[in-house]
VEXFI-143406 format. One record per residue: residue number from 1; y negated, z negated, x of N, C-alpha, C in turn. Coordinates in Angstrom, 2 decimals, always signed. Atoms other than C-alpha are relative to their C-alpha. Layout:
N
{NUM, {Y, Z, X}, {Y, Z, X}, {Y, Z, X}} ...
END
This chain:
149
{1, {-0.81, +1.16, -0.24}, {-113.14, -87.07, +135.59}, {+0.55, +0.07, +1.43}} {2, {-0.81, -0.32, -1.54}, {-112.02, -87.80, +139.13}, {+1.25, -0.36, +0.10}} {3, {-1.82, +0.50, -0.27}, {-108.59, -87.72, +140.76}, {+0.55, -1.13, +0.38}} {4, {-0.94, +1.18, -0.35}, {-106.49, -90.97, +140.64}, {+0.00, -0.31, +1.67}} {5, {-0.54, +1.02, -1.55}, {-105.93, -92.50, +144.41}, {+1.06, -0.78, -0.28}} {6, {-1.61, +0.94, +0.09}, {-103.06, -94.63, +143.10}, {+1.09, +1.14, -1.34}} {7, {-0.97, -0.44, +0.97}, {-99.95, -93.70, +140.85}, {+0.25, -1.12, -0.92}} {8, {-0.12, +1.07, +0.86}, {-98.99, -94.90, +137.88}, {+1.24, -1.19, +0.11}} {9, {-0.95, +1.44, -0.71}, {-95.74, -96.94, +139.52}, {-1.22, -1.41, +0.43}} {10, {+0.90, +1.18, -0.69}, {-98.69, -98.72, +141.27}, {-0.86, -0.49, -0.69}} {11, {+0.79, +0.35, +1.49}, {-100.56, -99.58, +138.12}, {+1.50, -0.85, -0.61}} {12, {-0.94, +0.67, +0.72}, {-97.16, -100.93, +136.69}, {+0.63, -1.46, +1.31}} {13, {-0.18, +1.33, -0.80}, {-96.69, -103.05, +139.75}, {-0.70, -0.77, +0.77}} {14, {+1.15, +0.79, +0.35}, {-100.01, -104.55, +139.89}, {+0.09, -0.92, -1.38}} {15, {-0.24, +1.00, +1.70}, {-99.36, -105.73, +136.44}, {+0.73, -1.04, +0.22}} {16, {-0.70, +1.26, -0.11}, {-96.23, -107.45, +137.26}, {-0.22, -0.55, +1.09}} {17, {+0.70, +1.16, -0.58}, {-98.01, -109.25, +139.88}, {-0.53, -1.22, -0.62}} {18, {+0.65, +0.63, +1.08}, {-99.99, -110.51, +137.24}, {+0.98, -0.89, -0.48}} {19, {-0.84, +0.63, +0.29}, {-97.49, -111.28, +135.56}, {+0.91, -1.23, +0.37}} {20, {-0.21, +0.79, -0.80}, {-95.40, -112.72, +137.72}, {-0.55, -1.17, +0.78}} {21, {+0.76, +1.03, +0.33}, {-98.54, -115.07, +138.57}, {+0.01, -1.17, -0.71}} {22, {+0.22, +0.87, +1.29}, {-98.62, -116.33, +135.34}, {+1.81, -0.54, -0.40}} {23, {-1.72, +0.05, +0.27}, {-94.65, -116.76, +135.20}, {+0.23, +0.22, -1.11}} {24, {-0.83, +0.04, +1.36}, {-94.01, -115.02, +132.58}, {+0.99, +1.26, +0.57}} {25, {-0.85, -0.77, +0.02}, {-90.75, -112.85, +132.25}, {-0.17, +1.31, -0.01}} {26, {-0.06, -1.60, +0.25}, {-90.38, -109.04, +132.40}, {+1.02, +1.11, +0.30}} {27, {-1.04, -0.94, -0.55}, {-88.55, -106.21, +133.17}, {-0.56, +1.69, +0.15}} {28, {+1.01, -1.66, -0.06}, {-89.83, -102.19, +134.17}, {+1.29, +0.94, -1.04}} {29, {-0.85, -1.36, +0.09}, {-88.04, -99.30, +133.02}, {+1.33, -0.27, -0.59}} {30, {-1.27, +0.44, +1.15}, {-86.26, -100.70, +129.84}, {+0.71, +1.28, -0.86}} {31, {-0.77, -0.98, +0.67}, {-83.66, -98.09, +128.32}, {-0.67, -0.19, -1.71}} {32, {+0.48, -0.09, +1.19}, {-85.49, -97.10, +124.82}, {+0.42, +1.64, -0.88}} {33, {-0.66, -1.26, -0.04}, {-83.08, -94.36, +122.88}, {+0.00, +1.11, +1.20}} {34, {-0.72, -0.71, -0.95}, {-83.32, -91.26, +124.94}, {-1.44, -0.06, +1.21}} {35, {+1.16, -0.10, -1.35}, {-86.74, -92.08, +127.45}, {+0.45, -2.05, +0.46}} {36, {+0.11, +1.29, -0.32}, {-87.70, -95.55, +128.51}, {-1.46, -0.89, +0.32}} {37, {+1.07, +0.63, +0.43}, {-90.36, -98.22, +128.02}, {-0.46, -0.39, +1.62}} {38, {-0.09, +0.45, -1.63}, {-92.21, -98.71, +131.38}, {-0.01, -1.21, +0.39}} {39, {+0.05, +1.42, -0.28}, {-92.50, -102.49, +131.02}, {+0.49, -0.54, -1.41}} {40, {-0.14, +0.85, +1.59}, {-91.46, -105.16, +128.45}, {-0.22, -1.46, +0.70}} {41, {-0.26, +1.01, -0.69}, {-92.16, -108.69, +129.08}, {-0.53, -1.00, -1.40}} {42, {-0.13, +1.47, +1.37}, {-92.43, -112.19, +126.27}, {-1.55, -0.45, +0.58}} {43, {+0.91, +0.97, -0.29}, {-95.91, -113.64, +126.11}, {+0.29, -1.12, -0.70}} {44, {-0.20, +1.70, -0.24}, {-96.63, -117.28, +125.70}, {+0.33, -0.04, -1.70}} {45, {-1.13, -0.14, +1.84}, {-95.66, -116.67, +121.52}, {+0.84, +0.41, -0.32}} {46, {-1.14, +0.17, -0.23}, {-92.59, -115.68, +122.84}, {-0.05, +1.18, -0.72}} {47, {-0.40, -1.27, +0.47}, {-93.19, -112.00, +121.32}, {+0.41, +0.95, +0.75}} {48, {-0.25, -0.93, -0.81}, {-91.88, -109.40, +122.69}, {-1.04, +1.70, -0.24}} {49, {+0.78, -0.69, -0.11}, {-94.43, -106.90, +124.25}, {+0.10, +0.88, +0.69}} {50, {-0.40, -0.93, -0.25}, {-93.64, -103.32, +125.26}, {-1.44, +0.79, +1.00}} {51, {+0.61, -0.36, -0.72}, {-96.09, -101.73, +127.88}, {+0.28, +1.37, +0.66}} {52, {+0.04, -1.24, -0.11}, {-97.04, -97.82, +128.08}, {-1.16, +0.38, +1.01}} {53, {+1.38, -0.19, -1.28}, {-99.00, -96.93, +131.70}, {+0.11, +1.62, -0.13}} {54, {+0.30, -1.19, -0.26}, {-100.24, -93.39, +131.85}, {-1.65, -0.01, +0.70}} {55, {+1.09, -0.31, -0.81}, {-103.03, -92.30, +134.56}, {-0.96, +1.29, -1.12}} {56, {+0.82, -0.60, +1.34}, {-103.90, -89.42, +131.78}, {+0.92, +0.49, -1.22}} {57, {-0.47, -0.75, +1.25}, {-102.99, -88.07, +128.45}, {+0.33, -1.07, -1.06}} {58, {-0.27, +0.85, +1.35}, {-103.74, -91.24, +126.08}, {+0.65, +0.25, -1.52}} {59, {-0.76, -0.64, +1.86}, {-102.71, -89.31, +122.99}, {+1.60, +0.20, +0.01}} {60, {-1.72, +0.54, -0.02}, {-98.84, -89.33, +124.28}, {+0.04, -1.45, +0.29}} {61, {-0.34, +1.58, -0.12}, {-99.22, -93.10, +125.56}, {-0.23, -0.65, -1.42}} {62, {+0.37, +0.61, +1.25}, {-100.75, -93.79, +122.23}, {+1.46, +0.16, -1.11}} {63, {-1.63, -0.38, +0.55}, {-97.47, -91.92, +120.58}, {+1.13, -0.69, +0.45}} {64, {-1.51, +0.75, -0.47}, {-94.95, -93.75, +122.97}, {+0.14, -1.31, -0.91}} {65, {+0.87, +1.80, +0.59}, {-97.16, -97.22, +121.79}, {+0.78, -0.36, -1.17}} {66, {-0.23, +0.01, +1.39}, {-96.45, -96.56, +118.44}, {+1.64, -0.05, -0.40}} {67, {-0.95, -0.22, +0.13}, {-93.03, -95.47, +118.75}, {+1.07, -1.64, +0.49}} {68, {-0.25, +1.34, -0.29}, {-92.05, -99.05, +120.77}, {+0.16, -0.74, -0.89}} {69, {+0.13, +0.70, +1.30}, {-93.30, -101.07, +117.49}, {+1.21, +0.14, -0.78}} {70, {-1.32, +0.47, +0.24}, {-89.91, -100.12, +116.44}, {+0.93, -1.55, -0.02}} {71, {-1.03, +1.04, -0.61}, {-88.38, -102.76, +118.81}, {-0.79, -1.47, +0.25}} {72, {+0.96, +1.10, +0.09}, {-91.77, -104.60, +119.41}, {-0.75, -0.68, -0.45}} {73, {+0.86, +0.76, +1.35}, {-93.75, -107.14, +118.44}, {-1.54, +0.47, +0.25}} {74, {+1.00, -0.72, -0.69}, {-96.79, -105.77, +120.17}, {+0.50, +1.01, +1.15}} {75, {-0.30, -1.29, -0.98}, {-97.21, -102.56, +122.26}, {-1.36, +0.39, +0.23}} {76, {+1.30, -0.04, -1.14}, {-99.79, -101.84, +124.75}, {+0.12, +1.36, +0.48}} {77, {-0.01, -1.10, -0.46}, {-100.95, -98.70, +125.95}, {-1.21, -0.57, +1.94}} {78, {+0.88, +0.59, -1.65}, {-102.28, -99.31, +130.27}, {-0.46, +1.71, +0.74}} {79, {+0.20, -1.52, -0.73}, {-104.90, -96.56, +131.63}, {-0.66, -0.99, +1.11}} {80, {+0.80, +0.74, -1.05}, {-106.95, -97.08, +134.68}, {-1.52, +0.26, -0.59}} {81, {+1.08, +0.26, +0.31}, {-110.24, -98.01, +133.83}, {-1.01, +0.86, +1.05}} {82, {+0.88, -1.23, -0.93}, {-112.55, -95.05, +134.80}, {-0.95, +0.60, -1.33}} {83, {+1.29, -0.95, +0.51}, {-115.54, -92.75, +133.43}, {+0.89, +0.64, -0.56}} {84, {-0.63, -0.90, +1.12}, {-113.62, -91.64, +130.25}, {-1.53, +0.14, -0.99}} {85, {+0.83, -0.87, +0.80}, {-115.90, -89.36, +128.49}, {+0.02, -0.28, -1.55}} {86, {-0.49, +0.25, +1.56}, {-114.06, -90.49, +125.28}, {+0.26, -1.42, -0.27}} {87, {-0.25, +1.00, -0.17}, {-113.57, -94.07, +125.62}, {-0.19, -0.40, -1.56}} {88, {+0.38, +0.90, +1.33}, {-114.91, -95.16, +122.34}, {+0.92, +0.94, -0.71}} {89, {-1.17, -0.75, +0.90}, {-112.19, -92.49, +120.99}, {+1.82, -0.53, +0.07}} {90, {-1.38, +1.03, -0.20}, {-109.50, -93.93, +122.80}, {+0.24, -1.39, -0.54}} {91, {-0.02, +0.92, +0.50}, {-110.30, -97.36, +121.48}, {+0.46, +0.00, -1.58}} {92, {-0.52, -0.02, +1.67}, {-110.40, -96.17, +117.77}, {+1.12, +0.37, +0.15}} {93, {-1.42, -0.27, +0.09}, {-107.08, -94.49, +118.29}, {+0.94, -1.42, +0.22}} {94, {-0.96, +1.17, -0.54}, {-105.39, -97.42, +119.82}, {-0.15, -1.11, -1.79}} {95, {+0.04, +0.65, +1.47}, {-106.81, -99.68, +116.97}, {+0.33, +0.38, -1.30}} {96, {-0.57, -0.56, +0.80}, {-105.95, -97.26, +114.28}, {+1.61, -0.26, -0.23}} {97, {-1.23, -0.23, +0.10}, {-102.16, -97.28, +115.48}, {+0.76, -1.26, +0.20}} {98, {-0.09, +1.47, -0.44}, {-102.22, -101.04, +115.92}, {+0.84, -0.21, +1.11}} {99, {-0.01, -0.02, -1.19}, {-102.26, -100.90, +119.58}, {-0.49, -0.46, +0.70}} {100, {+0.76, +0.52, -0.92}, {-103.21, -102.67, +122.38}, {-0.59, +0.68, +1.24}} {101, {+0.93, -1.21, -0.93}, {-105.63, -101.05, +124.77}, {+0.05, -1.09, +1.00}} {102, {+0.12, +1.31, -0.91}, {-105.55, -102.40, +128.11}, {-0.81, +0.87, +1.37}} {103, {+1.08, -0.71, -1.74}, {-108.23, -100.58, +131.37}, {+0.45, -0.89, +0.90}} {104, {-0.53, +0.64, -1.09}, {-107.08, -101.38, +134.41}, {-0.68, +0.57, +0.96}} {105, {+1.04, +0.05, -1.42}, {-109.50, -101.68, +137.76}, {+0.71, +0.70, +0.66}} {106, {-1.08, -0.21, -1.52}, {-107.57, -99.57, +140.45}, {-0.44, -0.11, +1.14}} {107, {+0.54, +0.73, -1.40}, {-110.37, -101.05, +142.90}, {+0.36, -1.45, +0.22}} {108, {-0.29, +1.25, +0.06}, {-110.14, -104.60, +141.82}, {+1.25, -0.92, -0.90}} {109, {-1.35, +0.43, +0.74}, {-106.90, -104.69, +139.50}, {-0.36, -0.77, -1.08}} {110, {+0.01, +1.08, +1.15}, {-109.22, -106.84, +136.94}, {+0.50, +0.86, -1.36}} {111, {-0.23, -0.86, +0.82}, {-108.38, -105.62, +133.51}, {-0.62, -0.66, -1.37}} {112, {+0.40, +0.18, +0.64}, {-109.96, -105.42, +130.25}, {+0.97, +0.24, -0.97}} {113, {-0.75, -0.45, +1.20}, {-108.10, -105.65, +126.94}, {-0.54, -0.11, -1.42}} {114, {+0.37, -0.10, +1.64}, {-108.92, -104.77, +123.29}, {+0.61, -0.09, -0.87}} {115, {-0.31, +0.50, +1.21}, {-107.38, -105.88, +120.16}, {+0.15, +0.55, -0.72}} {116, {+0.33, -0.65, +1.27}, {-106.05, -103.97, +117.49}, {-0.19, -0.25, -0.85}} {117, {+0.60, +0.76, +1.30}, {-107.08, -104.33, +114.00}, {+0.97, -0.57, -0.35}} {118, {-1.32, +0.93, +0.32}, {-105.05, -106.57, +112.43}, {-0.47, +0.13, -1.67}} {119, {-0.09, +0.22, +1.65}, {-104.08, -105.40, +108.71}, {+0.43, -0.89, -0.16}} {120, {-0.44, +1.36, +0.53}, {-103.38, -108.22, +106.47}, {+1.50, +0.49, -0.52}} {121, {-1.84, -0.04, +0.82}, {-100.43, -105.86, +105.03}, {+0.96, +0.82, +0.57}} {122, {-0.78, -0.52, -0.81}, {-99.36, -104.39, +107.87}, {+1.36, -0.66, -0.32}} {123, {-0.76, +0.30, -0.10}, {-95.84, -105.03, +108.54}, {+0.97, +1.50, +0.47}} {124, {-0.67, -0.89, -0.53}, {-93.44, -103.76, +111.44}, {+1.24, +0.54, -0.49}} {125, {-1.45, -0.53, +0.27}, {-90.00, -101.88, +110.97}, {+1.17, -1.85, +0.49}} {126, {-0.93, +0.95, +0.11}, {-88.69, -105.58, +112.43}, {+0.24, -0.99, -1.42}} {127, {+0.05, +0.77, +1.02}, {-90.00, -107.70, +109.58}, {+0.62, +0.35, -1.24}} {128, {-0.53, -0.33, +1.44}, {-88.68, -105.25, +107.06}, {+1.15, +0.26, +0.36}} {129, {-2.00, +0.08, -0.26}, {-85.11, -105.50, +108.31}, {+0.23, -1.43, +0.16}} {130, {-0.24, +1.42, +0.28}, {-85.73, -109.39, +108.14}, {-0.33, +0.32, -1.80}} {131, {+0.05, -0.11, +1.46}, {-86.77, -108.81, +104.40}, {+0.85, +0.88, -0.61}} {132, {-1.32, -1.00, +0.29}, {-84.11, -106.01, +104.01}, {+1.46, -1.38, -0.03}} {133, {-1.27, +0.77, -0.46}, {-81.52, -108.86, +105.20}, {-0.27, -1.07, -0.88}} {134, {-0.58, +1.54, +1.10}, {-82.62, -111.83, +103.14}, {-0.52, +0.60, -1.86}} {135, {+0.05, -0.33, +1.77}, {-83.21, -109.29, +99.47}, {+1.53, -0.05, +0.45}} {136, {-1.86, -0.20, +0.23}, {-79.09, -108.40, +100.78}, {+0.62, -0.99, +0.11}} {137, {-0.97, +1.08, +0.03}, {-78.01, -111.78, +101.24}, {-0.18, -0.81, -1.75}} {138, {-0.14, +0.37, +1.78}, {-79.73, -113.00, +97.76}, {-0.02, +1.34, -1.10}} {139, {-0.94, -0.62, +1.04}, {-78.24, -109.84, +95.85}, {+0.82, +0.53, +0.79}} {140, {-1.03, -0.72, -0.48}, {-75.28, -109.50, +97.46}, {+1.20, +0.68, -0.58}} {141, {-0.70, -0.97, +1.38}, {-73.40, -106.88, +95.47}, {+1.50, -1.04, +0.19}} {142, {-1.09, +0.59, -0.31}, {-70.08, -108.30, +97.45}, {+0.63, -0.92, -1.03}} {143, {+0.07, +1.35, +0.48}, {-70.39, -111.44, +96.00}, {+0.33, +0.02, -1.97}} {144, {-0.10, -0.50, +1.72}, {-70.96, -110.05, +92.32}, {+1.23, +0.47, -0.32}} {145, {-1.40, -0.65, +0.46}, {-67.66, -107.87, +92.61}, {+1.39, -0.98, +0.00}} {146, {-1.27, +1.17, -0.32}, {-65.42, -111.35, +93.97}, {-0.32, -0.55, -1.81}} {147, {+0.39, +0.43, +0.66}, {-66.94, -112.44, +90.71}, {+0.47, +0.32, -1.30}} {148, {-0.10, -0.71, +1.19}, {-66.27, -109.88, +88.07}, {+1.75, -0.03, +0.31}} {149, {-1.66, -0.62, -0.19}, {-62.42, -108.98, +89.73}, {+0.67, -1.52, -0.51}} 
END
């Protein structure tokens, strides 16, 4: 594998070029408990999408990825698009952890992105604190005890 010529700052601010292009919103180096998310920015379905750049060691970007899905609605893992030996490994991983894979040109900045699988019964840690919140509003114990006293 050969050695990088750019850093990964310069991979994260190529992106928000992009971005910024397309006017959509963002922000770098969002406070996420005790590290931090290197990008976050709203696509056009207004989700919020968390963005993990590493030059190597996909198997922690893939871990950060995952860990994001906490807060996000999608989470992206960004390498530079090069002669990975494992590529078709990195893809299954990413798709396994329902992740977005994203190669990035560091000659021409184009970038390729891949799709994770999409279970039908997936469901993030947000949705089940929206379904946590409306089983506690229709059995709200509260409500039962104003009832009985």
């Amino acid at each position: 594998m050969k050695k990088n010529n750019f850093t990964e700052m310069q991979m994260v601010i190529e992106f928000c070029k992009i971005l910024k292009k397309d006017n959509i919103n963002f922000s770098v180096e969002v406070p996420f408990f005790h590290r931090s998310i290197d990008l976050i920015f709203y696509n056009k379905k207004n989700e919020i999408c968390a963005v993990e750049f590493k030059l190597r060691d996909w198997k922690k970007a893939i871990k950060q990825a995952e860990d994001y899905k906490l807060w996000a609605d999608l989470s992206y893992i960004c390498l530079p698009l090069k002669d990975y030996k494992n590529l078709e490994k990195v893809k299954e991983f990413t798709k396994k952890s329902n992740c977005w894979l994203i190669l990035f040109d560091p000659i021409t900045w184009n970038k390729e992105i891949y799709e994770p699988i999409r279970e039908k019964d997936f469901i993030n840690a947000k949705s089940l604190i929206e379904k946590w919140i409306e089983y506690a509003n229709k059995s709200n114990t509260y409500d039962l005890l104003l009832q009985i006293s």
